[in-house]
C-alpha positions as a LaTeX table, in Angstrom:
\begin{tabular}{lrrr}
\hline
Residue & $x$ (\AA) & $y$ (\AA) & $z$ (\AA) \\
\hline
Unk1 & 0.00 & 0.00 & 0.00 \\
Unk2 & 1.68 & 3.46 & $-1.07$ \\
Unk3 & 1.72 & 6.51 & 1.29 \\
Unk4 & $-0.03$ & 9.63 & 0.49 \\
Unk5 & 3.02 & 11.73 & $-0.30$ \\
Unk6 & 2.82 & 14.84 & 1.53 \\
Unk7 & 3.34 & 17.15 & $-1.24$ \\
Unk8 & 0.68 & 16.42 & $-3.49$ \\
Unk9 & $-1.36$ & 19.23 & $-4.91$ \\
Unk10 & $-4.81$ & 19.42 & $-2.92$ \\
Unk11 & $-7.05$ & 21.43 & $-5.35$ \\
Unk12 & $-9.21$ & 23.42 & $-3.84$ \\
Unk13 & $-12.02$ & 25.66 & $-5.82$ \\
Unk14 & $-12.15$ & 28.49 & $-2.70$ \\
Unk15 & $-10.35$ & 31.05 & $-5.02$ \\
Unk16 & $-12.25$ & 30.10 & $-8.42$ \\
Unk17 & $-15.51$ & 30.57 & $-6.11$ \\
Unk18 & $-14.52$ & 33.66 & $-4.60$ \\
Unk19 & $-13.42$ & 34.89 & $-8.30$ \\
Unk20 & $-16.79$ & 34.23 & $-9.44$ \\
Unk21 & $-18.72$ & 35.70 & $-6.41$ \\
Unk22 & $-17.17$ & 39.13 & $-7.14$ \\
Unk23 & $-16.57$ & 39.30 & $-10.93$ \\
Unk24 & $-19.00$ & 36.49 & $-12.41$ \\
Unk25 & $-15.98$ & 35.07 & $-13.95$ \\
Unk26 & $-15.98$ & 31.81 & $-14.44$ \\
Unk27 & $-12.13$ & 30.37 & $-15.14$ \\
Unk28 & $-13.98$ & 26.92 & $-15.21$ \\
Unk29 & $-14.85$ & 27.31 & $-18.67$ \\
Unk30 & $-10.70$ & 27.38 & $-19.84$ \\
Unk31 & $-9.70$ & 24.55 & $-21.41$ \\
Unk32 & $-5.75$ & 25.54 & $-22.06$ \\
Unk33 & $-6.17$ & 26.58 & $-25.75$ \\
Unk34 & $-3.26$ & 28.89 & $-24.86$ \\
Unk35 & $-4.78$ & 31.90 & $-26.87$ \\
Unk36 & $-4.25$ & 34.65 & $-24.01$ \\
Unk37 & $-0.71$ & 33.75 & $-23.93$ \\
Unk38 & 0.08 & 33.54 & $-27.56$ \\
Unk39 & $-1.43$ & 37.11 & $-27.86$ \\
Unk40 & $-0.17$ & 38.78 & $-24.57$ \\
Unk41 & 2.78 & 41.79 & $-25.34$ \\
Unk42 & 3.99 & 41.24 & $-21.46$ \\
Unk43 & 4.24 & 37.08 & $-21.59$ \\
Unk44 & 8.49 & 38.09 & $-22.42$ \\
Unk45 & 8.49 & 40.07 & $-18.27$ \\
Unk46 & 6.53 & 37.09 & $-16.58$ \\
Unk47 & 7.16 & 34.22 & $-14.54$ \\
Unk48 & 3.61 & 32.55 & $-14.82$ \\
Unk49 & 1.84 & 32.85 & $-18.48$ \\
Unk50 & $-1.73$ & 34.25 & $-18.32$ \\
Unk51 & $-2.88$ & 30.49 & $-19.45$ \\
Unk52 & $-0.73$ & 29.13 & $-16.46$ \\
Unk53 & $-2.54$ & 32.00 & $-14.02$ \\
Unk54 & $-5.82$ & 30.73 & $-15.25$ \\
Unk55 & $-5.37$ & 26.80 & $-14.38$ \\
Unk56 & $-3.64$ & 27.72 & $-11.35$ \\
Unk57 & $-6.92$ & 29.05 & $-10.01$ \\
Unk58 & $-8.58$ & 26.38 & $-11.01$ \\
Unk59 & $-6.67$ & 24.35 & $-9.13$ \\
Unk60 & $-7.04$ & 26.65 & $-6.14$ \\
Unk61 & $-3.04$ & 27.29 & $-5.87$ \\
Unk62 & $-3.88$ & 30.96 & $-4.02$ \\
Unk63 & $-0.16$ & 31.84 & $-2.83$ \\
Unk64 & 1.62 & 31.26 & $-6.08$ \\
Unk65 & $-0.54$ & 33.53 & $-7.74$ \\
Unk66 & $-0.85$ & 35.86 & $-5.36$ \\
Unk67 & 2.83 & 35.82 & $-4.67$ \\
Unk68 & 3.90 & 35.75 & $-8.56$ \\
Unk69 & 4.75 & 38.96 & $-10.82$ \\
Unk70 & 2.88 & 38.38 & $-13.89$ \\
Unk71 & $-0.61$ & 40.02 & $-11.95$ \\
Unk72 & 1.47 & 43.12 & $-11.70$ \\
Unk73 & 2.84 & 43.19 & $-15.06$ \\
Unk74 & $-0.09$ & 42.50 & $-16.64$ \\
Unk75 & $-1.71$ & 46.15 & $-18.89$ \\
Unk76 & $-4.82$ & 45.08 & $-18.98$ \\
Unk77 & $-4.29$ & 45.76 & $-22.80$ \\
Unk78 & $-7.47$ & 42.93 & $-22.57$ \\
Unk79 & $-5.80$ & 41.33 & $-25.86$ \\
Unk80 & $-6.34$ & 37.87 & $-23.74$ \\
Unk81 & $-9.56$ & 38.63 & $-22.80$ \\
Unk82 & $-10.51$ & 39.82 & $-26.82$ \\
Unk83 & $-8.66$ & 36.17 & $-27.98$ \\
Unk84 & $-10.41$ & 33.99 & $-25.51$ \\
Unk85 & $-12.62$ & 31.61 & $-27.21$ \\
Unk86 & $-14.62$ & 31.16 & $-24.31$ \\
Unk87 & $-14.73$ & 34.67 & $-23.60$ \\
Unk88 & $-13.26$ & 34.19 & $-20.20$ \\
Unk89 & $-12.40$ & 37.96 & $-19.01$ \\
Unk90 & $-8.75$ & 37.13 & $-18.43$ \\
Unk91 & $-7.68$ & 40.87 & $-17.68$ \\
Unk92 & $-10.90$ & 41.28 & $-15.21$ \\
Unk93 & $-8.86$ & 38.27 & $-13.65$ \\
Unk94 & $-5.62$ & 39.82 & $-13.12$ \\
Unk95 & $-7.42$ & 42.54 & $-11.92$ \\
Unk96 & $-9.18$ & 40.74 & $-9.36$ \\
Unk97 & $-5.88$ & 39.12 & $-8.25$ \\
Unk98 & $-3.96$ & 42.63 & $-7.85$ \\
Unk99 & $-6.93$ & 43.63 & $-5.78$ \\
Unk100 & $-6.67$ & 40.14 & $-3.71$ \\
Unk101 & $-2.70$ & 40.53 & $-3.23$ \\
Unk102 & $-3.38$ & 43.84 & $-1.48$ \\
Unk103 & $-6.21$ & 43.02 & 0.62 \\
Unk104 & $-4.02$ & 40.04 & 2.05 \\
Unk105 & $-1.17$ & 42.26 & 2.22 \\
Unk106 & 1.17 & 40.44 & 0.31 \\
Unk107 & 4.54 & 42.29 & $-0.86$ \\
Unk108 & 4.52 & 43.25 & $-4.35$ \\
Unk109 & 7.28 & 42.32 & $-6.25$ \\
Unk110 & 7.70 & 45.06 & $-8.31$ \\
Unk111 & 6.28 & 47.99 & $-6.23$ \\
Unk112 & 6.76 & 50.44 & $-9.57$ \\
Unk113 & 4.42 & 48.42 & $-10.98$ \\
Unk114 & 1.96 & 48.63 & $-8.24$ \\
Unk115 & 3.19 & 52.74 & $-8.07$ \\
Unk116 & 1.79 & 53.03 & $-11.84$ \\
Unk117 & $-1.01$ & 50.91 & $-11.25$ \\
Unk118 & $-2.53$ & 52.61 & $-8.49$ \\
Unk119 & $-1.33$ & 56.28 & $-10.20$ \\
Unk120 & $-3.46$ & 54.97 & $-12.94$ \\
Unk121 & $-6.74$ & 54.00 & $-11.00$ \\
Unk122 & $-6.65$ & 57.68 & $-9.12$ \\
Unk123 & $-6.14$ & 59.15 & $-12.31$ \\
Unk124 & $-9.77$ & 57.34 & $-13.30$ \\
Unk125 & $-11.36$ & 57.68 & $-10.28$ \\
Unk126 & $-10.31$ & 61.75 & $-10.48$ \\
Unk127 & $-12.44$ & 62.76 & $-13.95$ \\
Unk128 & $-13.09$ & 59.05 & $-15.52$ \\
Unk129 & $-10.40$ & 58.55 & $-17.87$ \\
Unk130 & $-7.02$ & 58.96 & $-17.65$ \\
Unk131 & $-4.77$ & 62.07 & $-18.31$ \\
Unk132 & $-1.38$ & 61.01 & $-19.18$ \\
Unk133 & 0.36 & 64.45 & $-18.12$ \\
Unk134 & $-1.58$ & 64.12 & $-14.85$ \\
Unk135 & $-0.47$ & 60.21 & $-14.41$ \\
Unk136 & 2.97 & 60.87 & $-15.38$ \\
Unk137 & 3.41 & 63.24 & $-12.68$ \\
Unk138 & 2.13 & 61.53 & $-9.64$ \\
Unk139 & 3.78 & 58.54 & $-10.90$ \\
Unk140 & 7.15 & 60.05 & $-11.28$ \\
Unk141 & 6.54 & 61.94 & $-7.38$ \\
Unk142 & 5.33 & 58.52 & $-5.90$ \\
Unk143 & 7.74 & 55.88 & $-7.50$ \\
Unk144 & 10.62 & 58.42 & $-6.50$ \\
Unk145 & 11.55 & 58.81 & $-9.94$ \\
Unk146 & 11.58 & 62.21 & $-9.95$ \\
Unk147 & 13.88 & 62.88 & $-7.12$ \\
Unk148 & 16.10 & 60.29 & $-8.24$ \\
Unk149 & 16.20 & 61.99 & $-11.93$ \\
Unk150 & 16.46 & 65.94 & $-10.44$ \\
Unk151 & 19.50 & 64.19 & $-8.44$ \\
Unk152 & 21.31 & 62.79 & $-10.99$ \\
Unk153 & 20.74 & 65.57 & $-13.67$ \\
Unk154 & 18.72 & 63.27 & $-15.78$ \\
Unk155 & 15.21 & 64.63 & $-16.95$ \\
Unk156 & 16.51 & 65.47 & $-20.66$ \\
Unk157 & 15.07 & 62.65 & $-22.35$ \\
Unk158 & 11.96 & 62.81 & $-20.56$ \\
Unk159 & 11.73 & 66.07 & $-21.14$ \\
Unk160 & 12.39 & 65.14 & $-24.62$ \\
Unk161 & 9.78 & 63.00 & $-25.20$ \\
Unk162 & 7.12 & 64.78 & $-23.37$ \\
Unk163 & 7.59 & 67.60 & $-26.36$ \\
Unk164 & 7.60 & 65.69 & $-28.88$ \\
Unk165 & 4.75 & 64.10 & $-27.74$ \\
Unk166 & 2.98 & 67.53 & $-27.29$ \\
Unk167 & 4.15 & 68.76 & $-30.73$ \\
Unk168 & 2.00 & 65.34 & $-32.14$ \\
Unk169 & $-0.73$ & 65.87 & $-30.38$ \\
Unk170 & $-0.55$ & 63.17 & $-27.96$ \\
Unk171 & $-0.05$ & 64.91 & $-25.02$ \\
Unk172 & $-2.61$ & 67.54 & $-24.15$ \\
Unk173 & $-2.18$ & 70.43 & $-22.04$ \\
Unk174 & $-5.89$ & 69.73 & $-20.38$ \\
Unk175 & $-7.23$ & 67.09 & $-19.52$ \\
Unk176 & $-10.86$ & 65.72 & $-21.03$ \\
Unk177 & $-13.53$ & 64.37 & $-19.00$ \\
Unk178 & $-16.16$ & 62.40 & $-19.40$ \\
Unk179 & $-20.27$ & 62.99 & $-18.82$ \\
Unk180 & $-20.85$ & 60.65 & $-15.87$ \\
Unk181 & $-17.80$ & 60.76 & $-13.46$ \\
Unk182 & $-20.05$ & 59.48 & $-10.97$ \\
Unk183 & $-21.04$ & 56.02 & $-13.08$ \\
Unk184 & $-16.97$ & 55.57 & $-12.97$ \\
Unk185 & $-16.35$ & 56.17 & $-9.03$ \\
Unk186 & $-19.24$ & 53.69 & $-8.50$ \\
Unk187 & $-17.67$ & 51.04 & $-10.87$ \\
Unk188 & $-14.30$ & 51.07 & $-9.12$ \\
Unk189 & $-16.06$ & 51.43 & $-5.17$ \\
\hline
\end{tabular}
Protein backbone atom coordinates (compact mmCIF):
# COMPACT_ATOMS: atom_id res chain seq x y z
CA UNK A 1 0.00 0.00 0.00
CA UNK A 2 1.68 3.46 -1.07
CA UNK A 3 1.72 6.51 1.29
CA UNK A 4 -0.03 9.63 0.49
CA UNK A 5 3.02 11.73 -0.30
CA UNK A 6 2.82 14.84 1.53
CA UNK A 7 3.34 17.15 -1.24
CA UNK A 8 0.68 16.42 -3.49
CA UNK A 9 -1.36 19.23 -4.91
CA UNK A 10 -4.81 19.42 -2.92
CA UNK A 11 -7.05 21.43 -5.35
CA UNK A 12 -9.21 23.42 -3.84
CA UNK A 13 -12.02 25.66 -5.82
CA UNK A 14 -12.15 28.49 -2.70
CA UNK A 15 -10.35 31.05 -5.02
CA UNK A 16 -12.25 30.10 -8.42
CA UNK A 17 -15.51 30.57 -6.11
CA UNK A 18 -14.52 33.66 -4.60
CA UNK A 19 -13.42 34.89 -8.30
CA UNK A 20 -16.79 34.23 -9.44
CA UNK A 21 -18.72 35.70 -6.41
CA UNK A 22 -17.17 39.13 -7.14
CA UNK A 23 -16.57 39.30 -10.93
CA UNK A 24 -19.00 36.49 -12.41
CA UNK A 25 -15.98 35.07 -13.95
CA UNK A 26 -15.98 31.81 -14.44
CA UNK A 27 -12.13 30.37 -15.14
CA UNK A 28 -13.98 26.92 -15.21
CA UNK A 29 -14.85 27.31 -18.67
CA UNK A 30 -10.70 27.38 -19.84
CA UNK A 31 -9.70 24.55 -21.41
CA UNK A 32 -5.75 25.54 -22.06
CA UNK A 33 -6.17 26.58 -25.75
CA UNK A 34 -3.26 28.89 -24.86
CA UNK A 35 -4.78 31.90 -26.87
CA UNK A 36 -4.25 34.65 -24.01
CA UNK A 37 -0.71 33.75 -23.93
CA UNK A 38 0.08 33.54 -27.56
CA UNK A 39 -1.43 37.11 -27.86
CA UNK A 40 -0.17 38.78 -24.57
CA UNK A 41 2.78 41.79 -25.34
CA UNK A 42 3.99 41.24 -21.46
CA UNK A 43 4.24 37.08 -21.59
CA UNK A 44 8.49 38.09 -22.42
CA UNK A 45 8.49 40.07 -18.27
CA UNK A 46 6.53 37.09 -16.58
CA UNK A 47 7.16 34.22 -14.54
CA UNK A 48 3.61 32.55 -14.82
CA UNK A 49 1.84 32.85 -18.48
CA UNK A 50 -1.73 34.25 -18.32
CA UNK A 51 -2.88 30.49 -19.45
CA UNK A 52 -0.73 29.13 -16.46
CA UNK A 53 -2.54 32.00 -14.02
CA UNK A 54 -5.82 30.73 -15.25
CA UNK A 55 -5.37 26.80 -14.38
CA UNK A 56 -3.64 27.72 -11.35
CA UNK A 57 -6.92 29.05 -10.01
CA UNK A 58 -8.58 26.38 -11.01
CA UNK A 59 -6.67 24.35 -9.13
CA UNK A 60 -7.04 26.65 -6.14
CA UNK A 61 -3.04 27.29 -5.87
CA UNK A 62 -3.88 30.96 -4.02
CA UNK A 63 -0.16 31.84 -2.83
CA UNK A 64 1.62 31.26 -6.08
CA UNK A 65 -0.54 33.53 -7.74
CA UNK A 66 -0.85 35.86 -5.36
CA UNK A 67 2.83 35.82 -4.67
CA UNK A 68 3.90 35.75 -8.56
CA UNK A 69 4.75 38.96 -10.82
CA UNK A 70 2.88 38.38 -13.89
CA UNK A 71 -0.61 40.02 -11.95
CA UNK A 72 1.47 43.12 -11.70
CA UNK A 73 2.84 43.19 -15.06
CA UNK A 74 -0.09 42.50 -16.64
CA UNK A 75 -1.71 46.15 -18.89
CA UNK A 76 -4.82 45.08 -18.98
CA UNK A 77 -4.29 45.76 -22.80
CA UNK A 78 -7.47 42.93 -22.57
CA UNK A 79 -5.80 41.33 -25.86
CA UNK A 80 -6.34 37.87 -23.74
CA UNK A 81 -9.56 38.63 -22.80
CA UNK A 82 -10.51 39.82 -26.82
CA UNK A 83 -8.66 36.17 -27.98
CA UNK A 84 -10.41 33.99 -25.51
CA UNK A 85 -12.62 31.61 -27.21
CA UNK A 86 -14.62 31.16 -24.31
CA UNK A 87 -14.73 34.67 -23.60
CA UNK A 88 -13.26 34.19 -20.20
CA UNK A 89 -12.40 37.96 -19.01
CA UNK A 90 -8.75 37.13 -18.43
CA UNK A 91 -7.68 40.87 -17.68
CA UNK A 92 -10.90 41.28 -15.21
CA UNK A 93 -8.86 38.27 -13.65
CA UNK A 94 -5.62 39.82 -13.12
CA UNK A 95 -7.42 42.54 -11.92
CA UNK A 96 -9.18 40.74 -9.36
CA UNK A 97 -5.88 39.12 -8.25
CA UNK A 98 -3.96 42.63 -7.85
CA UNK A 99 -6.93 43.63 -5.78
CA UNK A 100 -6.67 40.14 -3.71
CA UNK A 101 -2.70 40.53 -3.23
CA UNK A 102 -3.38 43.84 -1.48
CA UNK A 103 -6.21 43.02 0.62
CA UNK A 104 -4.02 40.04 2.05
CA UNK A 105 -1.17 42.26 2.22
CA UNK A 106 1.17 40.44 0.31
CA UNK A 107 4.54 42.29 -0.86
CA UNK A 108 4.52 43.25 -4.35
CA UNK A 109 7.28 42.32 -6.25
CA UNK A 110 7.70 45.06 -8.31
CA UNK A 111 6.28 47.99 -6.23
CA UNK A 112 6.76 50.44 -9.57
CA UNK A 113 4.42 48.42 -10.98
CA UNK A 114 1.96 48.63 -8.24
CA UNK A 115 3.19 52.74 -8.07
CA UNK A 116 1.79 53.03 -11.84
CA UNK A 117 -1.01 50.91 -11.25
CA UNK A 118 -2.53 52.61 -8.49
CA UNK A 119 -1.33 56.28 -10.20
CA UNK A 120 -3.46 54.97 -12.94
CA UNK A 121 -6.74 54.00 -11.00
CA UNK A 122 -6.65 57.68 -9.12
CA UNK A 123 -6.14 59.15 -12.31
CA UNK A 124 -9.77 57.34 -13.30
CA UNK A 125 -11.36 57.68 -10.28
CA UNK A 126 -10.31 61.75 -10.48
CA UNK A 127 -12.44 62.76 -13.95
CA UNK A 128 -13.09 59.05 -15.52
CA UNK A 129 -10.40 58.55 -17.87
CA UNK A 130 -7.02 58.96 -17.65
CA UNK A 131 -4.77 62.07 -18.31
CA UNK A 132 -1.38 61.01 -19.18
CA UNK A 133 0.36 64.45 -18.12
CA UNK A 134 -1.58 64.12 -14.85
CA UNK A 135 -0.47 60.21 -14.41
CA UNK A 136 2.97 60.87 -15.38
CA UNK A 137 3.41 63.24 -12.68
CA UNK A 138 2.13 61.53 -9.64
CA UNK A 139 3.78 58.54 -10.90
CA UNK A 140 7.15 60.05 -11.28
CA UNK A 141 6.54 61.94 -7.38
CA UNK A 142 5.33 58.52 -5.90
CA UNK A 143 7.74 55.88 -7.50
CA UNK A 144 10.62 58.42 -6.50
CA UNK A 145 11.55 58.81 -9.94
CA UNK A 146 11.58 62.21 -9.95
CA UNK A 147 13.88 62.88 -7.12
CA UNK A 148 16.10 60.29 -8.24
CA UNK A 149 16.20 61.99 -11.93
CA UNK A 150 16.46 65.94 -10.44
CA UNK A 151 19.50 64.19 -8.44
CA UNK A 152 21.31 62.79 -10.99
CA UNK A 153 20.74 65.57 -13.67
CA UNK A 154 18.72 63.27 -15.78
CA UNK A 155 15.21 64.63 -16.95
CA UNK A 156 16.51 65.47 -20.66
CA UNK A 157 15.07 62.65 -22.35
CA UNK A 158 11.96 62.81 -20.56
CA UNK A 159 11.73 66.07 -21.14
CA UNK A 160 12.39 65.14 -24.62
CA UNK A 161 9.78 63.00 -25.20
CA UNK A 162 7.12 64.78 -23.37
CA UNK A 163 7.59 67.60 -26.36
CA UNK A 164 7.60 65.69 -28.88
CA UNK A 165 4.75 64.10 -27.74
CA UNK A 166 2.98 67.53 -27.29
CA UNK A 167 4.15 68.76 -30.73
CA UNK A 168 2.00 65.34 -32.14
CA UNK A 169 -0.73 65.87 -30.38
CA UNK A 170 -0.55 63.17 -27.96
CA UNK A 171 -0.05 64.91 -25.02
CA UNK A 172 -2.61 67.54 -24.15
CA UNK A 173 -2.18 70.43 -22.04
CA UNK A 174 -5.89 69.73 -20.38
CA UNK A 175 -7.23 67.09 -19.52
CA UNK A 176 -10.86 65.72 -21.03
CA UNK A 177 -13.53 64.37 -19.00
CA UNK A 178 -16.16 62.40 -19.40
CA UNK A 179 -20.27 62.99 -18.82
CA UNK A 180 -20.85 60.65 -15.87
CA UNK A 181 -17.80 60.76 -13.46
CA UNK A 182 -20.05 59.48 -10.97
CA UNK A 183 -21.04 56.02 -13.08
CA UNK A 184 -16.97 55.57 -12.97
CA UNK A 185 -16.35 56.17 -9.03
CA UNK A 186 -19.24 53.69 -8.50
CA UNK A 187 -17.67 51.04 -10.87
CA UNK A 188 -14.30 51.07 -9.12
CA UNK A 189 -16.06 51.43 -5.17
Amino acid sequence: MEHADPTRLKPSRTLAESLYDATGINVADCFQCRKCTNGCPATFAMDIFPDQIIRLLQLGQEQRILNCSTIWICSACETCTTRCPNGIDIAGVMDFLKERAVKAGIKIPQSRVYTFHSSFLNDIRRRGRVFEGRLMLEYMIRSGEMTRKLLQNDMGPDMSMGWNMFKKGRMPLLPKGIKDKQEIKKILS
